[in-house]
Residue frames as qw, qx, qy, qz and C-alpha x, y, z in Angstrom:
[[0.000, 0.888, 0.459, 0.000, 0.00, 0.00, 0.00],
 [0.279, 0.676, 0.057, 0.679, 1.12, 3.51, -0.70],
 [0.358, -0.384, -0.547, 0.652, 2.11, 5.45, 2.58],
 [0.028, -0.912, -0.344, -0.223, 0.02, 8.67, 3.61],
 [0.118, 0.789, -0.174, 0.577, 1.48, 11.96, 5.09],
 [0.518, -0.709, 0.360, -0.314, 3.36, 11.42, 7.79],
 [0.975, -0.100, 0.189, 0.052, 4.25, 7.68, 7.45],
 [0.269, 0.758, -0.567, -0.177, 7.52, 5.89, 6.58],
 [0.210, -0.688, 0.394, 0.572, 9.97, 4.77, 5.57],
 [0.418, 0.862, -0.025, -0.286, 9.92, 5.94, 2.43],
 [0.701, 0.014, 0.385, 0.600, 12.41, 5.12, -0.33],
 [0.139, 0.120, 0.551, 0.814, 11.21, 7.39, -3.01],
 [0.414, 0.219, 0.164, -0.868, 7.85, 9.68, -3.95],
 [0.659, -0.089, -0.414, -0.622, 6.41, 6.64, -5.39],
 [0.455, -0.156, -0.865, 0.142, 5.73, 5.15, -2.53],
 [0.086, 0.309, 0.458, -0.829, 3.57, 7.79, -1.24],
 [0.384, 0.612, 0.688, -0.067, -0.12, 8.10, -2.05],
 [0.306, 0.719, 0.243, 0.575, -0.91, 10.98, -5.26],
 [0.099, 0.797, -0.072, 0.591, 0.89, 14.36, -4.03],
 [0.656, -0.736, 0.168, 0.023, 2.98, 13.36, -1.50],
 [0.400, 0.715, -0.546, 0.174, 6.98, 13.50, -1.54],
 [0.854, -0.305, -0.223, 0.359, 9.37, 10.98, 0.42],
 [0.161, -0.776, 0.514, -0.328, 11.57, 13.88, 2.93],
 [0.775, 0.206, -0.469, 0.371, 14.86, 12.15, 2.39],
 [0.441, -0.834, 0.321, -0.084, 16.66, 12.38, 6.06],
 [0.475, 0.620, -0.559, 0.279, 20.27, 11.66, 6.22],
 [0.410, 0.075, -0.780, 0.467, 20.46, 10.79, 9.64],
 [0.340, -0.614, -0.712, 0.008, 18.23, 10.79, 13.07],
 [0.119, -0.573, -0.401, 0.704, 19.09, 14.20, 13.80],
 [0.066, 0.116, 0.381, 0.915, 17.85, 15.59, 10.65],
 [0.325, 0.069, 0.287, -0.898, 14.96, 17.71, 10.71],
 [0.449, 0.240, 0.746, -0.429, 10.98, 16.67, 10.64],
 [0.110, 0.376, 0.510, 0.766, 9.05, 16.84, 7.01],
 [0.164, -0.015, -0.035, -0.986, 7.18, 19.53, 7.23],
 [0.687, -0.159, -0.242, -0.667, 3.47, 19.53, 8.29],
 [0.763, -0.108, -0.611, 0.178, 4.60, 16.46, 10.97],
 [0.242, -0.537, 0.620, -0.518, 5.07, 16.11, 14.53],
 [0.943, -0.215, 0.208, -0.149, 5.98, 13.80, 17.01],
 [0.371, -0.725, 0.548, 0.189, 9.05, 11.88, 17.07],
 [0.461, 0.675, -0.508, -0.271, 10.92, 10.51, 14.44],
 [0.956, -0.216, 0.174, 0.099, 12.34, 6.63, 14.06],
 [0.658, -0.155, 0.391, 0.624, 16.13, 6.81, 13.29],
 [0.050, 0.268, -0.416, -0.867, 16.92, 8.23, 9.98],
 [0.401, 0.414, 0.791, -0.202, 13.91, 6.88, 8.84],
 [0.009, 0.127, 0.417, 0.900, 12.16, 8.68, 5.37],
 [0.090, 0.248, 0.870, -0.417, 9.05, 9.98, 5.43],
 [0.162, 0.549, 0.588, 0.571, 5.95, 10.88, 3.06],
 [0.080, -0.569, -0.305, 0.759, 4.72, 14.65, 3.28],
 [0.365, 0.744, 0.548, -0.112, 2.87, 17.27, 1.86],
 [0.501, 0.166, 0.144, 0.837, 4.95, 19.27, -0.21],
 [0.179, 0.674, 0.395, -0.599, 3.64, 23.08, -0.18],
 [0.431, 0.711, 0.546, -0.103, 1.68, 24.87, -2.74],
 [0.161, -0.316, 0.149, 0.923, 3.09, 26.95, -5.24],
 [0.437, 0.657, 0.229, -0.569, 0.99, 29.36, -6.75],
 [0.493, 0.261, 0.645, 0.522, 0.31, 28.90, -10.26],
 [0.114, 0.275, 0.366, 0.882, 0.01, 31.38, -13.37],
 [0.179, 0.329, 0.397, -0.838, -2.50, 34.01, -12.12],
 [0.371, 0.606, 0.668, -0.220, -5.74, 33.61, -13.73],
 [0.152, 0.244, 0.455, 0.843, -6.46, 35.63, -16.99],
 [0.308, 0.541, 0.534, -0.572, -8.96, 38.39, -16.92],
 [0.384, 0.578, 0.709, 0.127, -11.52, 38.96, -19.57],
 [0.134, -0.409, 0.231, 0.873, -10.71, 41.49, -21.69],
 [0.572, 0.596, 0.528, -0.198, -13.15, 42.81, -24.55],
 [0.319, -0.133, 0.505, 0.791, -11.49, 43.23, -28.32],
 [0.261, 0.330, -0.246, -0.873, -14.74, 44.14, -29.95],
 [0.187, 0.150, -0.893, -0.382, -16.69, 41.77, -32.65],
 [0.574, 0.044, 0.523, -0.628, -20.18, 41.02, -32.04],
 [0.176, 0.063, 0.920, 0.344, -21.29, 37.90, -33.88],
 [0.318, 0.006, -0.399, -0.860, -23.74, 38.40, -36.62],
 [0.709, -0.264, -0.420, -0.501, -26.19, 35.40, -35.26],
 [0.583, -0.492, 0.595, -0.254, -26.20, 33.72, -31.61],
 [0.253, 0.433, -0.859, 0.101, -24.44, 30.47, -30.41],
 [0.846, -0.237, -0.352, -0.324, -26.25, 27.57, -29.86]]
């Protein structure tokens, strides 16, 4: 089964469920993944929620003119 957010240990991001990354740790004093708490197992990996970047800002609607000659079904 695919691990959820928080779980491990993780090899890789496919072994987390859709949109979740494996936060590679190096050793047991490396930090938590984000959006976790509670205590860590060894170096252990562990599946998280990556954050959100913002995507391309919406277009706004802009009139150019042109009025069709008969309506749109």
């Amino acid at each position: 089964r695919k691990l959820n957010q928080c779980e491990g240990d993780c090899d890789s991001d496919s072994e987390c469920a859709t949109g979740l990354k494996c936060f590679d740790r190096t050793s047991s004093s490396s930090p938590k993944p984000p959006g976790c708490a509670g205590s860590t197992y060894l170096d252990y990996d562990y599946c998280y929620q990556p954050p959100v970047t913002p995507g391309p800002t919406t277009p706004t609607l802009k009139f150019i003119g042109a009025t069709p000659n008969r309506k749109l079904n």
